[in-house]
N, C-alpha and C positions, 0 to 999 in steps of 0.2 A: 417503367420503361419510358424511356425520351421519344422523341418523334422517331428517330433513324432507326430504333429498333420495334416500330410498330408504323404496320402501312393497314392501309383499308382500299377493298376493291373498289374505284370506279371505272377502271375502262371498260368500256363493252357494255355499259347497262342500260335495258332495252323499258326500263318503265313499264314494264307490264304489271301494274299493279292489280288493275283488272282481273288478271288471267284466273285461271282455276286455284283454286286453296289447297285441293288435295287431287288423287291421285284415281279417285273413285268412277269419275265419268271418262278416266281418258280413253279407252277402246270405243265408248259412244261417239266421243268428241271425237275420234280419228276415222267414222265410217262418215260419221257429218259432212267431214270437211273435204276427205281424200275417199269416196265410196267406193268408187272403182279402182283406184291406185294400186299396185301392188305393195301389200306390208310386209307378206314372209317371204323368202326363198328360201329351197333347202335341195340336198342333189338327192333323190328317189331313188328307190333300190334297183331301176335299171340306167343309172348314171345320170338320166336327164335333170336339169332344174325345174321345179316344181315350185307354185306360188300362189298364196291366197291373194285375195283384196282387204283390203281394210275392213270392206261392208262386211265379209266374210267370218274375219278373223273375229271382228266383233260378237258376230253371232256364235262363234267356239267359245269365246271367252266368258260372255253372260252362261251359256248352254252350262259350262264348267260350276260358273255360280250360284246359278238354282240348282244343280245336284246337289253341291254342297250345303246349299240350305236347305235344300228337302232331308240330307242323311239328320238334320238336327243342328249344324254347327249353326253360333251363334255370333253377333258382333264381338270380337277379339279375341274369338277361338283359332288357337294356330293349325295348320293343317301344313306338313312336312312333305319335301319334293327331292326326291333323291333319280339323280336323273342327268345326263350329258348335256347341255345347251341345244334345243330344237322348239320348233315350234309351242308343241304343246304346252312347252315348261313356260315361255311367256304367257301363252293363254291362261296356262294356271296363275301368274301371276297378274294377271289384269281381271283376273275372275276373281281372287280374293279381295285387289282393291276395289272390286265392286260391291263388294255383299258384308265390306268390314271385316273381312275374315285377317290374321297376320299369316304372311308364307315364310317358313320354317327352311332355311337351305341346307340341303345333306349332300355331299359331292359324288358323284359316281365315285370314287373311290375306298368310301368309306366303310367301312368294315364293323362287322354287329357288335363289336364292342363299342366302337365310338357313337353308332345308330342309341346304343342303351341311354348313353351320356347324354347325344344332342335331343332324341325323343325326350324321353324322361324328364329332360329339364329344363325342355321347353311347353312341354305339355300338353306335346300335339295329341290331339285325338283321332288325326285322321293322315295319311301318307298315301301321298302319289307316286310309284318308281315307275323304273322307265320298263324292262324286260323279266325276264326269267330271274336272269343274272343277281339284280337288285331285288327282285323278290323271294329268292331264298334267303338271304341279308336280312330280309324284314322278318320272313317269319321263323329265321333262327334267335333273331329278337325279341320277337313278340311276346313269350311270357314273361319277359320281365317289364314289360311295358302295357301294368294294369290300366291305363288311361284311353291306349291305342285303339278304336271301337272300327275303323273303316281303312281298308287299304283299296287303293286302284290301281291298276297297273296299265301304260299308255300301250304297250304291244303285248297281245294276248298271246301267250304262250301256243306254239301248235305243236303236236309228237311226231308230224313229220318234218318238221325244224322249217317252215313254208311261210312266210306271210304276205299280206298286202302292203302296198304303198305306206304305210306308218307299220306294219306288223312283220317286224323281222326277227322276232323271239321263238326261242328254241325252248324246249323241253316237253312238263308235264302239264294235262292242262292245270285251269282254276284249279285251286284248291275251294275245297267247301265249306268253308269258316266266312263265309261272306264277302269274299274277294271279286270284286270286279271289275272290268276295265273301263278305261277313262271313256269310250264311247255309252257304254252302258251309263255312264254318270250323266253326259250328256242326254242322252235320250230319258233318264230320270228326270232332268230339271225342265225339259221341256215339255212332260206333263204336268208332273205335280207340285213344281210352283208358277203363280201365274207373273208376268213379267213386272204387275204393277207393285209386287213386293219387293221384288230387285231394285225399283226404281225408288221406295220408300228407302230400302236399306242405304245406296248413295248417297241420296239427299242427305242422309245423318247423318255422315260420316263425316270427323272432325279433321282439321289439319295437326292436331294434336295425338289424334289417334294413330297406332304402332301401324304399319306396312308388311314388314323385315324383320325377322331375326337372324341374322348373318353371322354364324358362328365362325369367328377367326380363324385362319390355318394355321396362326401366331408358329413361332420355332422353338417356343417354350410354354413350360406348363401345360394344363387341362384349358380345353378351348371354351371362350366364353364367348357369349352370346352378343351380338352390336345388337343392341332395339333402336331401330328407325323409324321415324314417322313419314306421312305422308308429306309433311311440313317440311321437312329434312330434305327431302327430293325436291319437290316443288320451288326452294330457295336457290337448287343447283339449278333445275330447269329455266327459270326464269333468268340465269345470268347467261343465256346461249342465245343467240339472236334469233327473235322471231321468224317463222317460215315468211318466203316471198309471198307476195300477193296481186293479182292480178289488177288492171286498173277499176275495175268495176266492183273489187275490194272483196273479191272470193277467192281465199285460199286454192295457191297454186296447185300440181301434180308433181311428179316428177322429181322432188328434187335430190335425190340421188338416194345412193346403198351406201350403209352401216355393213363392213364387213367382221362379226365378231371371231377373233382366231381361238379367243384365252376360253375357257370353263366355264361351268354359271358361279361365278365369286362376284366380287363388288362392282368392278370394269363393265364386266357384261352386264349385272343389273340394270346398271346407269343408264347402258347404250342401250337398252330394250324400251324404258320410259322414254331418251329421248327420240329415238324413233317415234312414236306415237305422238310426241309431242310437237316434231317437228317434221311431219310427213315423210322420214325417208322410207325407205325399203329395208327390211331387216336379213341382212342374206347369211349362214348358219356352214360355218367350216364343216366340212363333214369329217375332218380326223383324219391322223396319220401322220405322213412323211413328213419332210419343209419341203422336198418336192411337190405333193400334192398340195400344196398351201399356195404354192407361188403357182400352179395349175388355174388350182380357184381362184385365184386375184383375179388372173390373166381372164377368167370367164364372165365373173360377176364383175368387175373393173370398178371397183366403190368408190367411192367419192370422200368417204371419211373412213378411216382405216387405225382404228387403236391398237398398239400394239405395246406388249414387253420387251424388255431388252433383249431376251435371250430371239425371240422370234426377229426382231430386226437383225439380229447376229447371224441370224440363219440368212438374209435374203441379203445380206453382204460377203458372207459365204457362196451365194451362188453368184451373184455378182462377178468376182474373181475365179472364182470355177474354171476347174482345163482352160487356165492361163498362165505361159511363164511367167517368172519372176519378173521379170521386162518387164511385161505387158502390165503385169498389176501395178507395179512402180506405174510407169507409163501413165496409166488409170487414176491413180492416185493423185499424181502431181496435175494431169488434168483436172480433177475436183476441185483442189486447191484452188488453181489458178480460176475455173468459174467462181469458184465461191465470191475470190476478191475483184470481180467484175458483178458480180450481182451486187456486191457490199458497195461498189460503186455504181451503178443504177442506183441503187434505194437513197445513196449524199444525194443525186443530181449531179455526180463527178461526169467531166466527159472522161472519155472512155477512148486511147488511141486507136485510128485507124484499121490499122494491123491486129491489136487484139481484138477489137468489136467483132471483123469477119471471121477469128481465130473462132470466135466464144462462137456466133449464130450457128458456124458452122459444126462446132464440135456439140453444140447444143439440140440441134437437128438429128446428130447422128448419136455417136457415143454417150451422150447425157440421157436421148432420148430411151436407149435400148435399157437404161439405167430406170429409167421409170417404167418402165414396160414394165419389170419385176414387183411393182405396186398396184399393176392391172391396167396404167396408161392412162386412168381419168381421176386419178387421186388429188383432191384437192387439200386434203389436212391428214399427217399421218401425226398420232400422238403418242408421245412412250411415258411410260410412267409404268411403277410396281418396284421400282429397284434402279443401283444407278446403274446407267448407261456413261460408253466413251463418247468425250467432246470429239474425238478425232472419227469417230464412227457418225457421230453429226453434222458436224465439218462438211464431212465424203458427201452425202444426201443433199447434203443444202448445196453445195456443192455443181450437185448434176441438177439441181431444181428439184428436187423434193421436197414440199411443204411440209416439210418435220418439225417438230415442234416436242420438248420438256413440259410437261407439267406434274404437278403432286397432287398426292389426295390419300386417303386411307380410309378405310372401311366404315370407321367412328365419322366422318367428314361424307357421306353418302357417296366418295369415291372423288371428290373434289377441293382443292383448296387453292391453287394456282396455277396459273397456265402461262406460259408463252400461247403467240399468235404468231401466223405465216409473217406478220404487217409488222409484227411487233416481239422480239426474241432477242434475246442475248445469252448467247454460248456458253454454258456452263452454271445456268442457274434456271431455276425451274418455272421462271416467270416471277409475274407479279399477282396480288392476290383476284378470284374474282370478284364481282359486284358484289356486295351486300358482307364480305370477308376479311375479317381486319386477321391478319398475324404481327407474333409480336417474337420476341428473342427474350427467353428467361437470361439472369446474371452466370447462370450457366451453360448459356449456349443453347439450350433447349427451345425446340419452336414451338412456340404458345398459338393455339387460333382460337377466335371467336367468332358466332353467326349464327345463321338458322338453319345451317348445313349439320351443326355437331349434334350427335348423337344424343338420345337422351339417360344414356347408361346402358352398362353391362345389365343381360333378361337375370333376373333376380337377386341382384347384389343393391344392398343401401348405396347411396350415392356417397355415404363416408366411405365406405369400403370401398367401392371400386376405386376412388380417388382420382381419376382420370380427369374430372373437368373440375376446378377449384374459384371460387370468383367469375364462374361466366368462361375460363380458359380453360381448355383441352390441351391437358399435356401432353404431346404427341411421341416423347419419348426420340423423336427426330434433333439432331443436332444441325444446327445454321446460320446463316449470316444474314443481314440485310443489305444490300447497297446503296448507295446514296441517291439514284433514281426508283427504290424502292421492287427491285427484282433477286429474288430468296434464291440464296443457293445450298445446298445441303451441302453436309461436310462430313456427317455419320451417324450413326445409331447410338445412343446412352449405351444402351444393351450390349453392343455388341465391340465396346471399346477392346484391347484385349493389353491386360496389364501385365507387359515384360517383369522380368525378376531384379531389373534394375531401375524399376519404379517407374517408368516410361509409361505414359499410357498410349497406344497408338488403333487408331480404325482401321481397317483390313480393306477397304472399298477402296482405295486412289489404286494399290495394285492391282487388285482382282478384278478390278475394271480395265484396266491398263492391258493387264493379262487374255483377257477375251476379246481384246481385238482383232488377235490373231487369229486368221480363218482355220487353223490345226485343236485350238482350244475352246472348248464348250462351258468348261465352266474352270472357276481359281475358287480351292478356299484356303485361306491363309489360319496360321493354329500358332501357338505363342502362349499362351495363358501362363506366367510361373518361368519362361525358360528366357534366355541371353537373347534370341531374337526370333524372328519369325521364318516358316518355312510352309512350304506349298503342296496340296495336295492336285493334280491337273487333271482333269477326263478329255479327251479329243472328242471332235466333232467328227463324229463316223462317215457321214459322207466325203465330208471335207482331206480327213485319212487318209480313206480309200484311194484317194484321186491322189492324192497325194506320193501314196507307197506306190503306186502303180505306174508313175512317170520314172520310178526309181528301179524299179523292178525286184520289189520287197512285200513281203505278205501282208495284204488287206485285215486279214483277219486280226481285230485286236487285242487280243493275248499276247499273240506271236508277236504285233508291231511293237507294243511299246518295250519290247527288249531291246529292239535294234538302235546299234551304237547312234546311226546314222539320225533317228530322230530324234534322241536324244540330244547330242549334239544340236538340234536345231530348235527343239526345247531350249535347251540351256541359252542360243543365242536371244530365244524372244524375253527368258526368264530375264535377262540382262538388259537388257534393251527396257524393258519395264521398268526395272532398277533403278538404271541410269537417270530418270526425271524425276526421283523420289531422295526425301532424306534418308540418312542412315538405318533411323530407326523402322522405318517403313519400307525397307529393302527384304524378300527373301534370300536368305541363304543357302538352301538347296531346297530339291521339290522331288517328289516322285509320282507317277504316273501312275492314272487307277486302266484296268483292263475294262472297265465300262463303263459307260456315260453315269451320271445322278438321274437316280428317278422319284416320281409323284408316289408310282405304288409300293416302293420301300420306303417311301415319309420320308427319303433325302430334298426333294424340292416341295414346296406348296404347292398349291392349286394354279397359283398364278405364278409361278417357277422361279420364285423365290429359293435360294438356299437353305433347307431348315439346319443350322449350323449346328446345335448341340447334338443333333441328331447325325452329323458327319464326323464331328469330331469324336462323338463316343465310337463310332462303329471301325471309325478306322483310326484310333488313338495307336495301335502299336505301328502301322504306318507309320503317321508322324513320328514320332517319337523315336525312331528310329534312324532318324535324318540328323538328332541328335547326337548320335554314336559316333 
């Protein structure tokens, strides 16, 4: 590789060489410094926000770790957490990096066959789930899982379907195989281990030592294990800048909420260490609609806000909501035009008259009602998991929203490059961070190297997995470098799709093209063997709804997608996408599914990812059909 095809992160690095090595004492570290602060929010079963302190959280967190070493587990015994994103689940993960323990992630959605797989071979002997729900999962599992000795469960089941403030589990109670709940664990660890063996166990605990076993949602094959170390995290942590600090040189309060929207997968891990590490407030989507989501922005009003494509899809979708066509035009061309008066602020260009008062003004009102939809105090919104439209970033940057591209993947501890509010260019996912060199194989393939990459698939040789070869991690991502050293993706190795006329072409410039449209939720493009490419489309049901009902046509989605009318207006977005693409990367015709892709039929990942072989098997005579 020559220099233009290999960059190394320096901006942003903050020299903290000092700082912590592993990941062991951070819930100490974050009662030390922020004691009183608020760490968690989460909305209570009677709608209100609810919130520990730091000093708090800490003590669930250790409380979590002495049960677990009182049941017997030992340094780099895994103990598995199948479970929705809340509280506890970080507790459980700050309690394992305290006591050396590795946490095992199982998705709420995962199902006793796959629980067989990821238990089994990871070798937890011990699982935390979240309810009833996930506890009949476990113990439809549990005889084939000779290793499994302790299950806990975070809401204890009631028979009159009742609980507390964390207990909203329905059913039968405990079972009597030794099951108990994660309170019950805590009140174990608070007698029978004493705190000064907790505090033996940290001390020992290496930078080398495993954290994570992060089973891939991958879209192919059987899921394999990311093992992460504490070293892995701690080389991402430290490329984020240090918390403020007071003149008297004592770690500030305050400095704002982590809103996490996604699942407990990689993203969310991330944001939960840097929380801790960087005194914010950790505040916990409670599920559901994109209405309830743009509710909660509006409530908790975060200040850092990571997001997927598809959930930024949704909060541009309501954006233009019960608006004419006018007005969204209207909307649009305003963006624009702020955008290219921000791009001039940041030359030093002056700025005429007439537009300066156009932009404060339209910036005050319309821009402003536009970040409202971010919660009004968002200082960095960041998208990564999948591509995203430049024209959907544009729009944001646009009204002033600090959006920002970066990459990362689960093997890279969720990190490899970022844009910055300060520092961004349109259509590439930044530059590498601190301490992160990437490179461009001869085939396009983006190589990274650091202290962020993984250190293997949990029980494959390191010839086997073959994933990191010479120090590089093959990331299986296809990209470019540019000549100020900012990576832009282009597509997947994997997911090329090879016409019959030998063409090979990526599916993403459409399918991205295709979801800007506020009617379309998700594009997946199919081709494999045939002349050209053709679409499969799901509508954004809210988006629909409002849609057919300005028309005076049925909401309900069976019934819409027959009607000529939206078809017809399919076809014109289908076109319109078309039109900025070469031939080859054109669909030819498309048909419309009667319901969205979902997590729990394995059509999207966790992190709402398309699982493609998994759309294309299930709706192959669809496609194929379009062939006729």
């Amino acid at each position: 590789m020559n220099d233009r095809n290999r960059m190394t992160g320096k901006h942003g690095a903050d020299g903290r060489a000092d700082g912590p090595h592993t990941l062991a004492h951070l819930a100490q570290r974050g009662a030390e410094r922020w004691p009183t602060a608020p760490a968690v929010r989460w909305r209570g079963v009677g709608g209100d926000w609810c919130r520990l302190s730091y000093a708090e959280a800490r003590d669930a967190a250790e409380e979590i770790a002495r049960g677990l070493m009182a049941l017997g587990l030992g340094p780099g015994d895994r103990v598995a957490i199948q479970s929705t994103l809340r509280p506890e689940w970080t507790f459980a993960l700050l309690g394992a990096a305290a006591s050396g323990l590795v946490l095992v992630s199982l998705l709420p959605t995962t199902v006793p066959e796959e629980i067989v797989h990821v238990v089994g071979d990871s070798g937890a002997t011990a699982v935390i789930c979240e309810d009833a729900v996930q506890l009949a999962k476990i113990r439809a599992a549990r005889s084939r899982l000779p290793k499994l000795r302790h299950v806990m469960v975070i809401e204890e089941p009631r028979p009159n379907g009742t609980g507390g403030e964390s207990a909203g589990g329905v059913g039968d109670p405990l079972p009597d195989d030794g099951t108990m709940t994660l309170d019950g664990l805590r009140r174990l660890g608070r007698t029978a281990v004493p705190a000064e063996e907790l505090m033996a166990r940290q001390d020992a605990v290496q930078p080398d030592d495993l954290l994570v076993i992060i089973y891939t949602s991958g879209t192919t094959g059987p899921k394999k294990g990311c093992a992460l170390s504490h070293g892995n995290y701690v080389s991402v942590l430290r490329a984020h800048p240090a918390p403020p600090r007071r003149p008297d040189g004592a770690a500030t309060t305050g400095n704002g909420t982590i809103f996490v929207v996604t699942g407990p997968h990689t993203i969310a891990l991330l944001m939960q260490v840097l929380t801790w590490w960087s005194g914010y407030a950790l505040a916990y989507f409670s599920g559901g609609s994109p209405e309830r989501m743009l509710a909660e922005l509006r409530e908790t009003k975060p200040t850092i806000l990571p997001l997927v494509p598809l959930a930024l899809e949704k909060i541009h979708g309501a954006v233009l909501a019960h608006r004419t066509e006018l007005e969204r035009q209207q909307i649009v061309d305003a963006a624009r035009t702020g955008l290219r008066v921000r791009e001039m602020h940041a030359r030093q260009e002056r700025v005429p008259d007439g537009l300066q008062r156009w932009f404060e003004e339209t910036d005050a009102g319309l821009f402003a009602e536009v970040r409202d939809h971010f919660g009004g105090a968002v200082r960095r919104v960041t998208v990564s998991g999948a591509a995203v439209s430049q024209d959907l970033l544009a729009f944001f940057l646009g009204c002033g929203v600090p959006i920002v591209e970066c990459y990362g993947m689960t093997e890279t501890a969720a990190a490899v490059t970022s844009n910055t509010p300060d520092d961004y260019r349109l259509g590439t996912v930044g530059k590498p961070l601190p301490g992160v060199e990437v490179g461009i194989a001869p085939d396009g393939e983006v190589l990274v190297r650091g202290g962020n990459v993984f250190r293997g698939y949990w029980g494959y040789d390191e010839r086997e997995f073959g994933a990191v070869r010479d120090g590089w991690l093959h990331t299986g991502d296809l990209g470019e470098i540019d000549a100020e050293g900012y990576l832009r993706l282009t597509g997947r190795k994997k997911e090329l799709i090879q016409l019959s006329n030998g063409m090979a072409v990526t599916p993403h410039p459409l399918e991205r093209e295709l979801r800007t449209s506020p009617l379309i939720s998700n594009a997946v493009l199919y081709g494999e063997g045939r002349p050209h490419l053709v679409a499969l489309l799901t509508l954004d049901e809210c988006q629909a709804r409002a849609w057919a009902a300005q028309r005076g046509l049925p909401g309900a989605l069976p019934s819409l997608v027959r009607e000529p009318e939206l078809l017809r207006e399919l076809d014109e977005v289908v076109t319109r996408a078309n039109a900025g693409l070469q031939e080859y990367y054109r669909a030819k015709a498309f048909t419309v599914l009667e319901r969205d892709l979902s997590v729990d039929k394995g059509e999207l990942t966790i992190s709402l990812k398309v699982a493609r072989p998994v759309v294309h098997a299930r709706f192959r005579e669809r496609y194929e059909a379009l062939y006729d």
